[in-house]
N, C-alpha and C positions, 0 to 999 in steps of 0.2 A: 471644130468649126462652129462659129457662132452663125447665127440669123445674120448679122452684119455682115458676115465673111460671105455667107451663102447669097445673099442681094447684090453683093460686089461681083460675086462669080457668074450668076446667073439670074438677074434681077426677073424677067419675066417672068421664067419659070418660079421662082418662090413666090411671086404677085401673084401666081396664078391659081398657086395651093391655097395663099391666105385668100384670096377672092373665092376660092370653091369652096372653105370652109367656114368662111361670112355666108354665103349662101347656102349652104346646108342649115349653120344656126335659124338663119333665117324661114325655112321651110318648116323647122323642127319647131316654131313657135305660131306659124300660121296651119301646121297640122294638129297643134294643140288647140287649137281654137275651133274646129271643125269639127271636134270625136261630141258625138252628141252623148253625153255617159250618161243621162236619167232614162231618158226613151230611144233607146236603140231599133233601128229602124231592120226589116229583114230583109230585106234589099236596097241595092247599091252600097253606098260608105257605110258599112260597121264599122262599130267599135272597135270588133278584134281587127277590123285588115288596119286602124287606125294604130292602134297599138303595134299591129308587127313591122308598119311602117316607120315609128318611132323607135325600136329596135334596130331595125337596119339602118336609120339613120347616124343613131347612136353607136354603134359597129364603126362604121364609116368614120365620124367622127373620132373614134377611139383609135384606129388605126393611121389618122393624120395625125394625131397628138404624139403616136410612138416614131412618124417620118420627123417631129422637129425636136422630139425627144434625141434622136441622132445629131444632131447638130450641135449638141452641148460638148461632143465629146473632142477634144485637147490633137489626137492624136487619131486618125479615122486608118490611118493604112498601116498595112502588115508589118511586121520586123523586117531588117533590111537582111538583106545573106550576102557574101558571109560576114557573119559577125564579127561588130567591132571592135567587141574586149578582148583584151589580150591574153586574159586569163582561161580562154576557152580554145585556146588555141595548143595543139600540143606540142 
């Protein structure tokens, strides 16, 4: 199944992944922009909860890349039974 195949089948729902992972990118460069990294502050926004927010974005991110990473593949469902060659047949 391609990306085409999957907008044919179910167009919201794929708008809805590439829409939530526009918006992740997007979060993940306005949380760049907030880590104060010379003078880190001891309360409120740290660095580190900056950081481990960037991690779990990135997680996140990694794990929609492996949902459209499925979609390249030709052939998504099982073998069919029983089989159709005839040479496995006794």
């Amino acid at each position: 199944m391609s990306l085409r195949e999957a907008l044919e089948q179910s167009r919201l729902l794929t708008l809805a992944v590439l829409a939530g992972m526009a918006w992740i990118a997007f979060t993940v460069v306005q949380l760049l922009g907030k880590i104060n990294y010379w003078s880190p502050a001891d309360v409120g926004q740290t660095a580190g909860a900056g950081v481990v927010g960037l991690l779990v974005l990135a997680a996140v991110i990694l794990l929609s890349l492996v949902l459209f990473s499925g979609l390249g593949h030709d052939e998504p469902t099982a073998d069919t039974w029983p089989p159709e060659d005839a040479d496995d047949v006794a």
